[in-house]
Each structure stands twice: as structure tokens, then as C-alpha cells.
C-alpha positions as CSV (number, residue, x, y, z in Angstrom):
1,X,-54.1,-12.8,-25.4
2,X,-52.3,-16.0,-27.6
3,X,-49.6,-13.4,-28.5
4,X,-49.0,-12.7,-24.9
5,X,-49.1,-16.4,-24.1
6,X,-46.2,-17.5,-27.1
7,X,-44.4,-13.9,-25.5
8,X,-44.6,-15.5,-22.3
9,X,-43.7,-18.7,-23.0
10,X,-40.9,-18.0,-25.2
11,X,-39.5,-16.2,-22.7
12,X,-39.6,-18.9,-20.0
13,X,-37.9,-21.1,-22.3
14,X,-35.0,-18.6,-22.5
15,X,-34.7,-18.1,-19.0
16,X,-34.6,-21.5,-18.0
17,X,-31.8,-22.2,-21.1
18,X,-30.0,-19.5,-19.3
19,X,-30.2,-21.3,-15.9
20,X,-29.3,-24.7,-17.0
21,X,-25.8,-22.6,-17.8
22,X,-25.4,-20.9,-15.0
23,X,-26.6,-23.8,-12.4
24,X,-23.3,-25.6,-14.7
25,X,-21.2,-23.3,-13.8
26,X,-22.0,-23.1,-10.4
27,X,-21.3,-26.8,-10.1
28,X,-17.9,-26.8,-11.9
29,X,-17.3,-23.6,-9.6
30,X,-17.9,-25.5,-6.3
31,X,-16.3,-28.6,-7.7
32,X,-13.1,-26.5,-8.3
33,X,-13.1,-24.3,-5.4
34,X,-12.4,-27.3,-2.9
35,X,-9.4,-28.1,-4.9
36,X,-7.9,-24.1,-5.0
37,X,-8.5,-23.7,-1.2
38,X,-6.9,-26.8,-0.5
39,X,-3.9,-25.5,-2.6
40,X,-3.8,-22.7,-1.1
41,X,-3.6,-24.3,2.8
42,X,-1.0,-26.5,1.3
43,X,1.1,-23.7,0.2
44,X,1.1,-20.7,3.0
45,X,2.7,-22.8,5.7
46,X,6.3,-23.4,3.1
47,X,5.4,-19.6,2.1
48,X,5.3,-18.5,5.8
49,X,8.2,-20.9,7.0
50,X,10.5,-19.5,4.0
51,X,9.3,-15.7,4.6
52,X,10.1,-16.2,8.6
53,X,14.1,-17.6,7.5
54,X,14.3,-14.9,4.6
55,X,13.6,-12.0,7.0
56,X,15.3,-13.2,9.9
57,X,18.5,-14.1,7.8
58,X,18.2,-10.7,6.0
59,X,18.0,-8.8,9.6
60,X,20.8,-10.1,11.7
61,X,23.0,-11.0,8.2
62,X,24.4,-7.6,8.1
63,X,24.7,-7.4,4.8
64,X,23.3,-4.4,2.4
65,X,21.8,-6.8,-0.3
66,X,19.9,-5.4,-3.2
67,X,16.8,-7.1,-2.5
68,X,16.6,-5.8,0.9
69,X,18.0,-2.5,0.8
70,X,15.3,0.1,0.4
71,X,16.4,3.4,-1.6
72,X,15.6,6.5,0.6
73,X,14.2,8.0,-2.9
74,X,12.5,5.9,-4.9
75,X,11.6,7.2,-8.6
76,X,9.9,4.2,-9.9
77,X,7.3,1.4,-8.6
78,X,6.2,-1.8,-9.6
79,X,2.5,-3.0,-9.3
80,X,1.8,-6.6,-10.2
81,X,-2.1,-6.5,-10.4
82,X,-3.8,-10.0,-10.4
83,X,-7.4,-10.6,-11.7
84,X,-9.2,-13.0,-13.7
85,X,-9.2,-14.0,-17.1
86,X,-13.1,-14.7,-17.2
87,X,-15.7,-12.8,-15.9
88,X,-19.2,-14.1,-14.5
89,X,-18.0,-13.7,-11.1
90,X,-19.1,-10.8,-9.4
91,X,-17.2,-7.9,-8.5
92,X,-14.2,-10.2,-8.5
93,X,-11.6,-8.7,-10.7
94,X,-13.3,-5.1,-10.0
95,X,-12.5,-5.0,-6.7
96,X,-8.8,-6.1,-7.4
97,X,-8.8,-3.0,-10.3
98,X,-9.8,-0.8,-7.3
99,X,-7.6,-1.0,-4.6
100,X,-4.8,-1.0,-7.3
101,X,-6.0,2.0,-8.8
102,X,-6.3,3.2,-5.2
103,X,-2.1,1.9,-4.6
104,X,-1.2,3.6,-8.1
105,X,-2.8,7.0,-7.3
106,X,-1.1,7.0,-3.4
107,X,2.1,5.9,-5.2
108,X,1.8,8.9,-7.6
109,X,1.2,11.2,-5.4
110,X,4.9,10.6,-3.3
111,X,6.2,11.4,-6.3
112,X,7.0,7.7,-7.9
113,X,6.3,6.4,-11.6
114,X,4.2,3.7,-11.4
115,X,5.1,0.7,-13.7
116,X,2.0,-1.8,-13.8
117,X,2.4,-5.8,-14.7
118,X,-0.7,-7.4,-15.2
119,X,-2.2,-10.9,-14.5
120,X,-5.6,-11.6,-16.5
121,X,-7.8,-10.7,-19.1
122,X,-9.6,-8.8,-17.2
123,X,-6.7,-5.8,-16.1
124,X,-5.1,-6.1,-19.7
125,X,-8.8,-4.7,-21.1
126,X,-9.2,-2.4,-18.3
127,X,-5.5,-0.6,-19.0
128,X,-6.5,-0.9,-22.6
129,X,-9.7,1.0,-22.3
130,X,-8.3,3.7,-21.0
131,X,-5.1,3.8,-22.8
132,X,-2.8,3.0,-20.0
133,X,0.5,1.3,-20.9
134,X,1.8,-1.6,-18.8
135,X,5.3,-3.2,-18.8
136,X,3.7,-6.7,-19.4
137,X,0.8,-8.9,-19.0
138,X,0.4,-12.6,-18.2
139,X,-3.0,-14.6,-19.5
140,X,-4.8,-18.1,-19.3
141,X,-4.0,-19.6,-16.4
142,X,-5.4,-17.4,-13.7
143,X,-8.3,-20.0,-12.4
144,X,-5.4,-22.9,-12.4
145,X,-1.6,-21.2,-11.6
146,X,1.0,-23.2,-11.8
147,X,4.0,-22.8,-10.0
148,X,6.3,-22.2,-13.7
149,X,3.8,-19.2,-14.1
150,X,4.9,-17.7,-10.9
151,X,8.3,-18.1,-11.4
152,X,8.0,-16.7,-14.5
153,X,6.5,-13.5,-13.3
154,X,9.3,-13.7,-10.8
155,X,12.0,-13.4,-13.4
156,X,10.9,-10.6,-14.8
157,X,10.4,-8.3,-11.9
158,X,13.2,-9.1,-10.1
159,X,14.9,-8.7,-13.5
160,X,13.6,-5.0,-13.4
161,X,13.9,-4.7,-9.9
162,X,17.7,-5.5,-10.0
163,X,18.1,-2.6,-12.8
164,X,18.8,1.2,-12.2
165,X,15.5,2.7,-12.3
166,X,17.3,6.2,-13.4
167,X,17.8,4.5,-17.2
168,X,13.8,4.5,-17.2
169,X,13.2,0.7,-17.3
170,X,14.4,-0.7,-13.4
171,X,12.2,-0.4,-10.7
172,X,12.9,0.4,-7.1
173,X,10.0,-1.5,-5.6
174,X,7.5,-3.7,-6.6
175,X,3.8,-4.4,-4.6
176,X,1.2,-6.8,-5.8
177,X,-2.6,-6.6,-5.7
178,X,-4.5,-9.6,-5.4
179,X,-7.5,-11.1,-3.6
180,X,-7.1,-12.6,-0.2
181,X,-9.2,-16.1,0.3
182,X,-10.3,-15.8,3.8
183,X,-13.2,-18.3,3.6
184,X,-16.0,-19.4,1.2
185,X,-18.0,-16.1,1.8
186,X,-15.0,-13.4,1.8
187,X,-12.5,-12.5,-0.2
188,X,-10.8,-9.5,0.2
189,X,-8.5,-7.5,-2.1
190,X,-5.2,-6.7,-0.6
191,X,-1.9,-4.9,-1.7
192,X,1.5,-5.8,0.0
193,X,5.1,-4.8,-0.9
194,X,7.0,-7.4,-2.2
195,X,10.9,-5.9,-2.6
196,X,12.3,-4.6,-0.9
197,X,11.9,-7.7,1.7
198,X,10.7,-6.2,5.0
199,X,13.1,-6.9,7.4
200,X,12.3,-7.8,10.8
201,X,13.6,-5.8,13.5
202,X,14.0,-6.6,17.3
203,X,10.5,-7.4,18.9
204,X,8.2,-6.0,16.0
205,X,5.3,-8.1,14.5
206,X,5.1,-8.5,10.6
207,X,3.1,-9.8,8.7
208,X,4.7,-12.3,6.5
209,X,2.2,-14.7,4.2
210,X,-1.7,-15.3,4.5
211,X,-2.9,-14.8,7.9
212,X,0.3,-15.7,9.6
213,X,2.2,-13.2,11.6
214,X,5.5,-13.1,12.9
215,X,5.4,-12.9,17.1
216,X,8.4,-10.6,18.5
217,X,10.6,-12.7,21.6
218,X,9.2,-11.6,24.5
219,X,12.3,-12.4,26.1
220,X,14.4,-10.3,23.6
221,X,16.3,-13.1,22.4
222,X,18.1,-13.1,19.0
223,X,19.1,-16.3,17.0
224,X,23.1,-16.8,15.9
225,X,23.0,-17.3,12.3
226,X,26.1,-18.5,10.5
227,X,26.3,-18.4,7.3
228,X,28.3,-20.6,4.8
229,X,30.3,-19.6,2.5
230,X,29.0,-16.3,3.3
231,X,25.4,-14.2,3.8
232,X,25.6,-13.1,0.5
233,X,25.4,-16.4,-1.3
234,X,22.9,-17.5,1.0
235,X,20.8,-14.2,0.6
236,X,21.3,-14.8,-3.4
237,X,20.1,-18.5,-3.6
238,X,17.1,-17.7,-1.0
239,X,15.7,-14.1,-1.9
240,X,14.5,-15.9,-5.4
241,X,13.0,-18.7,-4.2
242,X,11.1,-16.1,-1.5
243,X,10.1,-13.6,-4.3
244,X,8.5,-16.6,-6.6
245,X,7.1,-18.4,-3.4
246,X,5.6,-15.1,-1.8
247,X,4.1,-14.6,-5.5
248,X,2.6,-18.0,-6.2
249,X,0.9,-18.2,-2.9
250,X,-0.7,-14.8,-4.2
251,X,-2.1,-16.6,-7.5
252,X,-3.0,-19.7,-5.5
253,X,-5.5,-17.2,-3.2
254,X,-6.4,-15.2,-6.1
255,X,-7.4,-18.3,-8.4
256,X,-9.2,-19.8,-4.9
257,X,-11.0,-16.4,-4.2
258,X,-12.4,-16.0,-8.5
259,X,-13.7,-19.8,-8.3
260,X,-15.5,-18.9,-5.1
261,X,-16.4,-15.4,-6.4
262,X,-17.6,-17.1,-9.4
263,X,-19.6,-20.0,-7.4
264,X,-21.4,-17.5,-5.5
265,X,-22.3,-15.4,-8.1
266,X,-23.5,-17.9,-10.4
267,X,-25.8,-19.0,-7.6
268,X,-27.4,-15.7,-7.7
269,X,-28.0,-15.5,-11.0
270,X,-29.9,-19.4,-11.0
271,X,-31.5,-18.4,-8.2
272,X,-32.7,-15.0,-9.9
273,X,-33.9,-17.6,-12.6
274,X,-35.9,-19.4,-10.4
275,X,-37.5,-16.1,-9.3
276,X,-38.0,-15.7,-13.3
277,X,-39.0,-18.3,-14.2
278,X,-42.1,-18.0,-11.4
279,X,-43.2,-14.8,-12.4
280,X,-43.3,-15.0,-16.5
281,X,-45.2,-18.4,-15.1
282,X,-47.5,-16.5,-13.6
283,X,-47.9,-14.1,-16.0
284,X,-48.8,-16.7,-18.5
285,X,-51.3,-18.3,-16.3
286,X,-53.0,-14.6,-16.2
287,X,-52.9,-14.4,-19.6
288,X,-54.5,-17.9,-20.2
289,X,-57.1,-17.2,-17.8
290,X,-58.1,-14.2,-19.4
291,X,-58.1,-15.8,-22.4
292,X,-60.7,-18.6,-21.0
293,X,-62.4,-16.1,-19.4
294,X,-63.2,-14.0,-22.6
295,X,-64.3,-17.4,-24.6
296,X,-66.6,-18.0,-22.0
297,X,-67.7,-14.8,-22.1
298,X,-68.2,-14.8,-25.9
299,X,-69.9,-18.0,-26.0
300,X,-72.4,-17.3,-23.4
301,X,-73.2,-13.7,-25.4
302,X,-73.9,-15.9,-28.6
303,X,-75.8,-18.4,-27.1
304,X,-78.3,-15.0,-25.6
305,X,-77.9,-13.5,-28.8
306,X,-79.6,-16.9,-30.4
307,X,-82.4,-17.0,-27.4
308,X,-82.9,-13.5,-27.8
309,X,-83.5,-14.0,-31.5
310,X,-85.8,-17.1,-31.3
């Protein structure tokens, strides 16, 4: 009964060590969280504004500009996959690797090479387990983007995208795959295209950034748009600025949606501590019990024994 006891004990000790951890982490989590999703409301309305004038310029611009212009056959797609560089928090980054798994395999099947870029620890070891190549991966900043990341990852697929994909390293379109924060409770994985830009055509409804969507004119009216110098230069100084916007309002949600991911699963786990903690408690009480019981037991047989002798 004592070894069951030290068994018991020992391992309430451990369990509540582990809860002290994750209760931490829950804390930082929550503390965090407020800070992402306010990031993240301060950033979709410039995302949505600059969206709404890229499309509408692109549309009534008239001009066939590479970032817009879709290729009837395209050989070769981009997939910029965004998940987490730490785990302990839930199916986070697992839900990410399956809808883009999901993207890659509908891509594949039209007949396009898929080229994967990769945000996170997490999709770098999950393409290296299975001995997938990628074009390149981007680490350490996923719970805290900064804008320089996002214009980093930017550069380099519009870089590629801007290439002939017939020379085997351009790409003729690129989506990304990241985590939508919707509120505290859901987050929802979600791939959009990025390039070519959709443009907006006469009274269709696009989505254009998180949770906003672009109303046709019920009256059929178009804006007059006139460019200076000309549509091209304007097209070329704002379709950037779109692509690295569009993409750091992605890492924004993402980082919002692991912290809140995280929060909720670390909550679980102290809670399932708790739940522990009770039962290996009452275990030992049991086991303490028992061992009362059969003292009592023993002492009362000796003291009969001794009466039975005299």
C-alpha cells in the first residue's frame, strides 16, 4: 500500500508541474491574443480599401498587365502555406496542412505543377517527412509577423510569378493557405488565389479581404478612372503594394488564429490536469485508507491473539 501511496503521489506532483506550464501558457496566450486580433481589425479595412481600388483600376484600366492577366493554360502553381512555428495548439497548423494538401491535389489533378512556399516550422517538417521539395520556407516570426516579413515573401513570388513558368522556375499563379480568425472560438483554414488579381466585372460580388465583400451597383453605374501618366505605371506602383498587403493581412489572421488556437488548447490541457490531479487524489486517499484499515486490522488480530493466549 506505501508503494502505491509514493506512486501516487509522485505522480500528482508531475501532473501539477505540468499544469503550472500549461496554465502559463494559457495566460501569455490570452495576453497576446488581444493584441493579434486587434492587429488584425486594424489592418483589413487599408487591406479591403486597397483590394477595392486595385480591382477596380485593373477592370475598367484596359490594360493586359501581367499581374492581372490570367494564362488560359497554366503549367505551374504557387501555394504559399502558412502555419505555425510552435506546436501546443491544437489542430492549428494541421488543419492549415489539410486544406492545402486538399488545394495541391485539385491543382494536380488540372494538370498544373504545384510549387509550395512555406511559412513555419511546422509545414517545413511536414514536407520534410515525406520528402516533398518546396521552393522556400520562412521561420520564427509566425506568432508576431511583421510587415518586412510579408514583403519579403512578396518579393519572391511575385519574383517567380513575373517569370516564364516554361523555363521550370516561374509560376503562373500563386494561392495562399492560411487560417481565417473569425472570433475567439473559430478559426477556419481558407485558400484564396492571390495572382492573378481577380478583376471585378460589371455587377458581380467578390470577395476581396477578411469578411468584406465587394457590393455590385445596383444602378449599373461605372466610375471614370484616369490615370496619370498612364494605367500601367499606376498598375505597376499599386499591384505590389496589393500583393504584400493582401499577404500580411493573411499572417496577421494566421498569427491571431495560433495564439487563440494555442489559448484554447492550453485550457484544455490545465483543465484535464485538474481532472488529474482529482483522481490520482483520490486514488491515494484509497490507498491510504486501505492502508489504515489493514493496521487496524492487524493490531486488533494481535491484541486477540494475546487474550486468546492469556
Amino acid at each position: 500500500m506505501g508503494g502505491q501511496m509514493r506512486v501516487y503521489r509522485q505522480r500528482i506532483r508531475s501532473v501539477s508541474a505540468t499544469k503550472k506550464i500549461t496554465k502559463a501558457m494559457e495566460l501569455i496566450a490570452a495576453s497576446r491574443v488581444v493584441k493579434a486580433r486587434e492587429a488584425v481589425m486594424s489592418a483589413a479595412p487599408y487591406t479591403h480599401a486597397l483590394t477595392r481600388a486595385v480591382s477596380a483600376a485593373a477592370s475598367y484600366a484596359g490594360e493586359d498587365h501581367p499581374l492581372t492577366t490570367r494564362t488560359s493554360e497554366g503549367r505551374r502553381a504557387g501555394v504559399l502555406i502558412i502555419t505555425s512555428d510552435r506546436g501546443l495548439a491544437g489542430a492549428y497548423s494541421a488543419s492549415a496542412l489539410k486544406t492545402a494538401n486538399e488545394l495541391m491535389e485539385r491543382l494536380r489533378s488540372e494538370g498544373k505543377e504545384v510549387v509550395p512556399y512555406l511559412v513555419g516550422r511546422k509545414a517545413v517538417a511536414w514536407f520534410k517527412f515525406r520528402d516533398r521539395q518546396y521552393a522556400e520556407a520562412w521561420e520564427g516570426f509566425t506568432d508576431a509577423p511583421k510587415f518586412e516579413h510579408a514583403r519579403e515573401i512578396g518579393e519572391r513570388v511575385m519574383r517567380d510569378f513575373l517569370r516564364d513558368s516554361e523555363d521550370g522556375e516561374g509560376v503562373d499563379e500563386i494561392h495562399v493557405v492560411y487560417t481565417r480568425f473569425r472570433t475567439m472560438v473559430t478559426q477556419q483554414p481558407r485558400a484564396l488565389r492571390l495572382l492573378p488579381l481577380e478583376v471585378v466585372e460589371k455587377g458581380q460580388r467578390v470577395e476581396v479581404d477578411e469578411g468584406f465583400m465587394e457590393e455590385p451597383d445596383d444602378e449599373g453605374l461605372q466610375p471614370q478612372f484616369s490615370f496619370e501618366p498612364d494605367a500601367e505605371t499606376v498598375l505597376d506602383a499599386l499591384l505590389p503594394k496589393y500583393v504584400t498587403s493582401r499577404i500580411y493581412t493573411c499572417l496577421l489572421g494566421a498569427a491571431a488564429s495560433e495564439l487563440a488556437s494555442r489559448q484554447r488548447a492550453m485550457k484544455s490541457a490545465t483543465d484535464n490536469a485538474e481532472e488529474l490531479i482529482k483522481t490520482y487524489t483520490r486514488l491515494a486517499n484509497q490507498a491510504r485508507q486501505a492502508e489504515i484499515t489493514q493496521e487496524i486490522s492487524e493490531i486488533v488480530g494481535g491484541a486477540n491473539a494475546l487474550a486468546d493466549a492469556k
